[in-house]
C-alpha positions as CSV (number, residue, x, y, z in Angstrom):
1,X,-24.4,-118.1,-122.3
2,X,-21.8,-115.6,-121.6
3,X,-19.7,-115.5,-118.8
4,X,-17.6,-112.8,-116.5
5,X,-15.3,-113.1,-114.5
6,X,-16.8,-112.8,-110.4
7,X,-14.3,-112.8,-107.0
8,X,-16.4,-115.8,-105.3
9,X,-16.5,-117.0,-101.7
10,X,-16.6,-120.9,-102.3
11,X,-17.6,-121.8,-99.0
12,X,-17.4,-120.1,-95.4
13,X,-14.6,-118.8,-94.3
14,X,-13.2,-120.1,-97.0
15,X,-10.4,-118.3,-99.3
16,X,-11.9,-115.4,-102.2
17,X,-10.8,-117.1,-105.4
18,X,-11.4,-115.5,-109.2
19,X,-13.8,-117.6,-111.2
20,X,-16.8,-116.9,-113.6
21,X,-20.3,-116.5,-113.5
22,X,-23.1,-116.9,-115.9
23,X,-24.2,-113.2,-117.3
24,X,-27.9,-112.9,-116.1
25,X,-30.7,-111.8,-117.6
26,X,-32.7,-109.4,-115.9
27,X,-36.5,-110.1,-115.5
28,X,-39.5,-108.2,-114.7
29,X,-39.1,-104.9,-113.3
30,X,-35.1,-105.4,-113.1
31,X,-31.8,-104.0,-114.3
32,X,-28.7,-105.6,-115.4
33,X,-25.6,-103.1,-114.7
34,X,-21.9,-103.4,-115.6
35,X,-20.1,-102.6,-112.7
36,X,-17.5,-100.5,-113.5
37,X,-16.6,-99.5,-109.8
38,X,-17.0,-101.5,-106.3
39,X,-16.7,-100.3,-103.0
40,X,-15.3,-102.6,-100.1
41,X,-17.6,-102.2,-97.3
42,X,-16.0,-104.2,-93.0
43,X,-19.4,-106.2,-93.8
44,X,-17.5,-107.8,-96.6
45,X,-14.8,-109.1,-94.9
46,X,-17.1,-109.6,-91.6
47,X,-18.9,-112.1,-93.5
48,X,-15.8,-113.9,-94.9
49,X,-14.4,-114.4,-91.8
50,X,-17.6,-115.1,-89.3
51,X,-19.9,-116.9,-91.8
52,X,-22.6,-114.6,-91.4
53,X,-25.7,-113.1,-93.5
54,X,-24.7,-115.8,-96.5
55,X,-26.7,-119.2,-96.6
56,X,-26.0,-120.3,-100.2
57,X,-22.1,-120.8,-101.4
58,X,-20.8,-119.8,-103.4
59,X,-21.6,-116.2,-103.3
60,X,-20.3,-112.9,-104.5
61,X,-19.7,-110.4,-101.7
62,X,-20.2,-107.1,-102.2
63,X,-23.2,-104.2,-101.8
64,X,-22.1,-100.6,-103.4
65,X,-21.6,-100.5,-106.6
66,X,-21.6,-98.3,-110.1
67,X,-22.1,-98.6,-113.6
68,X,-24.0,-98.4,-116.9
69,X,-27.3,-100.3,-117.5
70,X,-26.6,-102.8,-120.4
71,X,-30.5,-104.5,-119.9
72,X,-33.7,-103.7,-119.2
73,X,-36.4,-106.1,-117.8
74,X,-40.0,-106.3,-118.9
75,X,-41.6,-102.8,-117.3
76,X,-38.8,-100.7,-116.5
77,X,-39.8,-97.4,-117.9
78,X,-37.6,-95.4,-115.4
79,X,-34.0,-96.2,-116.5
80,X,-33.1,-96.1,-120.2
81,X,-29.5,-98.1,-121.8
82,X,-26.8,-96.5,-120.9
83,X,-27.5,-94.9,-117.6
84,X,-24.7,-94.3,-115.4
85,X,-26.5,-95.4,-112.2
86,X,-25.3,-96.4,-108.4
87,X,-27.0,-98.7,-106.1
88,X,-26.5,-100.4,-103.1
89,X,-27.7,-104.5,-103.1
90,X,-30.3,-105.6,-105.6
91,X,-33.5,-103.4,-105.3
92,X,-33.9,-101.4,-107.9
93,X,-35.7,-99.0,-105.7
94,X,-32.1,-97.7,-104.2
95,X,-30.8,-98.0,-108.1
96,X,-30.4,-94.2,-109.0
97,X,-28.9,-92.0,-111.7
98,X,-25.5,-90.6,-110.9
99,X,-25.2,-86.8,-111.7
100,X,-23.0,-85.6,-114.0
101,X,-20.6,-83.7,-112.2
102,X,-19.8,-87.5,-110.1
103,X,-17.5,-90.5,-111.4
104,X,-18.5,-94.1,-111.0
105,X,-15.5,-94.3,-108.1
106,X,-17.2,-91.1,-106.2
107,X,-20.5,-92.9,-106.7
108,X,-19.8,-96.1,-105.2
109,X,-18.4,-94.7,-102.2
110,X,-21.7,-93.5,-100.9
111,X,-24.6,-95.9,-100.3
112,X,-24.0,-98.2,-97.7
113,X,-22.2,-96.1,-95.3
114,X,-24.5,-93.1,-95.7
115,X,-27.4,-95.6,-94.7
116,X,-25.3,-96.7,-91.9
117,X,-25.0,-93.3,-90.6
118,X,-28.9,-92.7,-91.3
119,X,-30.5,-95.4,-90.1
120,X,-28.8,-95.1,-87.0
121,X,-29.9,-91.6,-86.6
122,X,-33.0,-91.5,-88.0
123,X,-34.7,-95.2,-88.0
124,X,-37.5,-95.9,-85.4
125,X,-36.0,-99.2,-85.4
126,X,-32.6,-99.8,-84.5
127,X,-31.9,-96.3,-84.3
128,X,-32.9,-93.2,-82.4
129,X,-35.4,-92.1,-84.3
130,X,-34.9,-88.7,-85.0
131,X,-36.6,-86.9,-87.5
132,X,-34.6,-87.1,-90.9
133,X,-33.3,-84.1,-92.9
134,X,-34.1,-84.5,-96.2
135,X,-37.9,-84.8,-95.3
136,X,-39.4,-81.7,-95.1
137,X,-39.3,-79.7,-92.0
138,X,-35.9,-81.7,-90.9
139,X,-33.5,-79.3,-91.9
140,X,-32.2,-77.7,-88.9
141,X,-34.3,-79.0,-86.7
142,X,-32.4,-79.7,-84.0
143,X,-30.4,-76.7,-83.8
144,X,-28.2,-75.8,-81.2
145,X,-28.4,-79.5,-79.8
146,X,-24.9,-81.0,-79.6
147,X,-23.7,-84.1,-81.1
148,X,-20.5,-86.6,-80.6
149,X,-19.6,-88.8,-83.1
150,X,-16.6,-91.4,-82.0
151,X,-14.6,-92.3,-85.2
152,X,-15.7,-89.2,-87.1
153,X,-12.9,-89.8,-90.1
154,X,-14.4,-93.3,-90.9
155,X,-16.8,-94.1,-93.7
156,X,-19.2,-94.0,-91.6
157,X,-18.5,-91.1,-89.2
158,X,-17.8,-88.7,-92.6
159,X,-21.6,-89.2,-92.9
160,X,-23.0,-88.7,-89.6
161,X,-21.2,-85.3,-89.3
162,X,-22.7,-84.6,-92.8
163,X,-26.4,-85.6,-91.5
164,X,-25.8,-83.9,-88.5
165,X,-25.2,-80.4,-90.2
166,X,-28.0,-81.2,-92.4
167,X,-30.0,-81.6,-89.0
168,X,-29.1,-78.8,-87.4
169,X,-27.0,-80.1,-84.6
170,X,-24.2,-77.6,-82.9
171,X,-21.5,-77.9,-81.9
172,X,-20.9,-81.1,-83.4
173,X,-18.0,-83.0,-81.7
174,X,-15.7,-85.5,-83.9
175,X,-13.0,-87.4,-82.3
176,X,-10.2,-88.6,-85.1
177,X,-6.5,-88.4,-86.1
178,X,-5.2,-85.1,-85.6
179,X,-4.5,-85.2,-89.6
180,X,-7.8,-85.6,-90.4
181,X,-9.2,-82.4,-88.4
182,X,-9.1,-79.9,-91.6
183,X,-11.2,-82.2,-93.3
184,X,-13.6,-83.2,-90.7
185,X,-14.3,-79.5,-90.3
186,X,-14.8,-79.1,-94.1
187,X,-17.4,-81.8,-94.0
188,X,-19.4,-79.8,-91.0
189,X,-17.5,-80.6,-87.6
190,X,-17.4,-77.9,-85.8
191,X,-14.4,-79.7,-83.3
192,X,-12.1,-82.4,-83.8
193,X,-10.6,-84.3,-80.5
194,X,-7.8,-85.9,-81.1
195,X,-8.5,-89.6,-80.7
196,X,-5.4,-90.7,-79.1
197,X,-6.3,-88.7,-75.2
198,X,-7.9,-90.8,-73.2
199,X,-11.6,-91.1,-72.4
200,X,-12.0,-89.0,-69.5
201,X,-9.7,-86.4,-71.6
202,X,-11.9,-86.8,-73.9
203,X,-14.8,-86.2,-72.0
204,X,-13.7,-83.3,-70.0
205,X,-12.7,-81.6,-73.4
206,X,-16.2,-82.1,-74.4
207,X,-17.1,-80.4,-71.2
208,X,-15.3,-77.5,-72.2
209,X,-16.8,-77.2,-75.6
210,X,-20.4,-77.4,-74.5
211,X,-22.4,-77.1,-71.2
212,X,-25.4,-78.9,-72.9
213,X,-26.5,-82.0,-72.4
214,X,-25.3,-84.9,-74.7
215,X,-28.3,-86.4,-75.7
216,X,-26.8,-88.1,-79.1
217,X,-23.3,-89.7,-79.7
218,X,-22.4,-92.3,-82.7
219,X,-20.3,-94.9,-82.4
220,X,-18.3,-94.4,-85.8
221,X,-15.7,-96.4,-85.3
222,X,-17.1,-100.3,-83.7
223,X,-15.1,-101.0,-81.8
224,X,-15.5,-102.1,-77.9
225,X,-13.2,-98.7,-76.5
226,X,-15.3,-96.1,-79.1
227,X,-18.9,-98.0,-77.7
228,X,-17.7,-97.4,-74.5
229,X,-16.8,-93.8,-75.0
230,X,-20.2,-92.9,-77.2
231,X,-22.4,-94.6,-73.9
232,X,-20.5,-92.8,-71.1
233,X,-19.9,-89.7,-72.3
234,X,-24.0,-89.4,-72.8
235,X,-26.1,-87.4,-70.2
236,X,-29.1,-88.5,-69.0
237,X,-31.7,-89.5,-71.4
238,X,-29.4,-89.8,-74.1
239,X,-29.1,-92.5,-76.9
240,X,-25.9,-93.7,-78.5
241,X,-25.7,-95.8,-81.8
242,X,-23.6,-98.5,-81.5
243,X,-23.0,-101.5,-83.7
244,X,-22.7,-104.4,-81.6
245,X,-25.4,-105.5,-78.7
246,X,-23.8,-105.6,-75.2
247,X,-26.0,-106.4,-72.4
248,X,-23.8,-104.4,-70.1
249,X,-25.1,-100.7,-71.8
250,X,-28.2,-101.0,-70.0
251,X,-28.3,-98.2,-67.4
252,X,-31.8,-97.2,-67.0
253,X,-30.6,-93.2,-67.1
254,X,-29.4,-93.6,-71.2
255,X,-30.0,-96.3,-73.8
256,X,-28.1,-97.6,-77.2
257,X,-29.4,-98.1,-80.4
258,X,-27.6,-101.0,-82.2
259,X,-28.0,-100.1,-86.0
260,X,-28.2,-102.1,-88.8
261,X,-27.6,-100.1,-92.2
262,X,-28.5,-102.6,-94.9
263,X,-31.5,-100.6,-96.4
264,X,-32.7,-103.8,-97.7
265,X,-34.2,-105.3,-94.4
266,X,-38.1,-105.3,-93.7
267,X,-36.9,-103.1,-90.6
268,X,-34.7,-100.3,-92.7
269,X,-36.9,-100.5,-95.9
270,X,-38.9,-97.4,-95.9
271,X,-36.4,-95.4,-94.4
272,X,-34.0,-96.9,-96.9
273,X,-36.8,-95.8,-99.6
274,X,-37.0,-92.2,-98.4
275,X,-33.5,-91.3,-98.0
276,X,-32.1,-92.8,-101.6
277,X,-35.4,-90.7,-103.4
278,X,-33.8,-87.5,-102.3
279,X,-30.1,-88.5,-102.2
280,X,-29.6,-87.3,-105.6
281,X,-30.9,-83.9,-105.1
282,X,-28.4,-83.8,-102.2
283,X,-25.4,-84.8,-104.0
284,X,-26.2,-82.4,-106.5
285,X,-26.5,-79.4,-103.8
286,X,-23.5,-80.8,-102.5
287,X,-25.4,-81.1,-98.9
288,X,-24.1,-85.0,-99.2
289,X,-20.2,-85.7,-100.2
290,X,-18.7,-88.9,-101.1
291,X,-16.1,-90.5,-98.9
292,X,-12.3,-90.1,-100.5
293,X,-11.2,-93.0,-102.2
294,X,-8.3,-94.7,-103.2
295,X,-8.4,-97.6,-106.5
296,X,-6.8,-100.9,-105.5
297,X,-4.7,-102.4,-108.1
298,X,-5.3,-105.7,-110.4
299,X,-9.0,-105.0,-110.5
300,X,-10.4,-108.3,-108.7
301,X,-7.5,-109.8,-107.1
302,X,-7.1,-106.0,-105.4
303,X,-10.1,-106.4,-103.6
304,X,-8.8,-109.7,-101.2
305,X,-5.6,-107.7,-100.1
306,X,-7.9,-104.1,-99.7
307,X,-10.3,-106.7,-97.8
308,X,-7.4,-107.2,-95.2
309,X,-6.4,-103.5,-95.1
310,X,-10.1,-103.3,-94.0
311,X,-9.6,-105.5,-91.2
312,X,-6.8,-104.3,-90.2
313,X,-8.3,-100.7,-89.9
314,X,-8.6,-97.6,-92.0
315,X,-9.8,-94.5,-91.5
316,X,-10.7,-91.2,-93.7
317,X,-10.7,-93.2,-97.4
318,X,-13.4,-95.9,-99.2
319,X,-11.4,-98.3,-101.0
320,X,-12.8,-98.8,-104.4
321,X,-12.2,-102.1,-107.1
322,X,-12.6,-101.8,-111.1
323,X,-13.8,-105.5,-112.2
324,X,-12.6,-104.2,-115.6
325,X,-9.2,-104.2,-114.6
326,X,-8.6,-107.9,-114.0
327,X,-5.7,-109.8,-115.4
């Protein structure tokens, strides 16, 4: 049978080592693709280093990814050979043509984080249910209403300010490197804070932006200072998506929403459905952008040392791997 070569996870919290794995054949109602670009996603390395999510070793990490479809299972009728297609994970339900105009890198960048962003907006489950935009009657619909989103120059963050356009939102509030305010705006921020004042600097230049009550905020960033932020800063009533539980944000005046963007879970599955049906209609009004990226090196062996770049913190760019290019 014929082999590739696969970055594997041997065992947990164990090292990523280059091996090979068996080519699959796809059965019923699957696709195989060749992956010609990978994005790195912090759930990557979050599972490397706190042996989470994987029960069977070893395993191949990774959920965005682009390519052509080399295999067709028994009743596919909807994808032909050689479709250039995206997809995030393995249903082929979130499998979708990429448009023309869009490279494979460009492509890649976009599932996972733009679920992320969506669930936590718009899922009635582990989010704050708010009524999506790309259903109909959701554009604009919750204009004039402001929005804060901590971390708005991560993967993440580049989304929510994106849905939050779509949505209707103003102003909408970004905090982020002063370098990245240009391109915030560009995406649909309508104010970038710098991230480096403090909180209640932070908050008191909210104040001055808007007088209306902060019912939303987005936690964009994860980590313990940004939560912290996103919850206080709320007025009463208000939600803030955050990604990890803590039993202290339990005020009975506000309330968080801890979001969980894999599309693929029973909880995120229709939602998941509904928003990659119309995502390519967005990307080709342009309503939805891809992150920037930036190609690692040395195809494969990129991906460990852009897996430790991730945990170290980066903001503004998806790092993207070509499997093609390994030595």
């Amino acid at each position: 049978m014929s082999q590739h070569k696969a970055l594997l996870l041997s065992s947990p919290k164990g090292p990523l080592v280059i091996g090979t794995n068996t080519v699959p054949n796809p059965g019923p109602g699957e696709l195989l693709i060749k992956v010609y670009s990978a994005s790195l996603n912090p759930v990557d390395w979050g599972i490397k280093e706190y042996d989470v999510y994987v029960k069977e070793y070893p395993v191949v990490l990774g959920m965005d990814m682009a390519g052509t479809v080399v295999e067709l299972g028994e009743g596919v009728s909807t994808f032909k050979k050689g479709d250039r297609v995206y997809i995030s994970g393995a249903l082929i339900l979130q499998c979708k043509q990429i448009p023309d105009f869009m490279s494979f890198d460009d492509a890649a960048a976009v599932p996972l984080c733009l679920a992320t962003a969506a669930m936590g907006l718009f899922n009635k489950v582990h989010g704050i249910g708010l009524f999506p935009p790309w259903e109909n009657g959701g554009r604009g619909l919750y204009h004039g209403k402001p929005l804060v989103v901590v971390g708005g120059s991560s993967t993440v963050g580049q989304f929510v300010i994106q849905l939050a356009k779509l949505s209707g939102f103003s102003p909408i509030i970004a905090t982020a490197s002063k370098h990245n305010t240009e391109y915030l705006i560009r995406l649909g921020a309508t104010h970038v804070i710098d991230r480096d004042m403090t909180s209640d600097m932070i908050c008191i230049e909210i104040a001055n932006i808007t007088s209306e009550p902060i019912e939303v905020s987005y936690d964009a960033a994860g980590d313990p200072k940004a939560a912290d932020l996103a919850y206080d800063l709320l007025s009463p009533g208000g939600c803030a998506v955050l990604h990890f539980r803590d039993e202290k944000k339990n005020r009975p005046d506000r309330r968080a929403a801890y979001v969980l963007g894999n599309a693929h879970r029973t909880a995120n599955r229709n939602m998941g459905i509904s928003l990659f049906s119309k995502l390519p209609a967005l990307l080709e009004e342009g309503a939805i952008r891809p992150n920037r990226v930036e190609v690692l090196p040395n195809g494969l062996e990129g991906v460990v040392f852009g897996l430790e770049r991730l945990k170290r913190g980066i903001s503004s760019l998806k790092l993207i791997a070509h499997p093609q290019e390994t030595a």
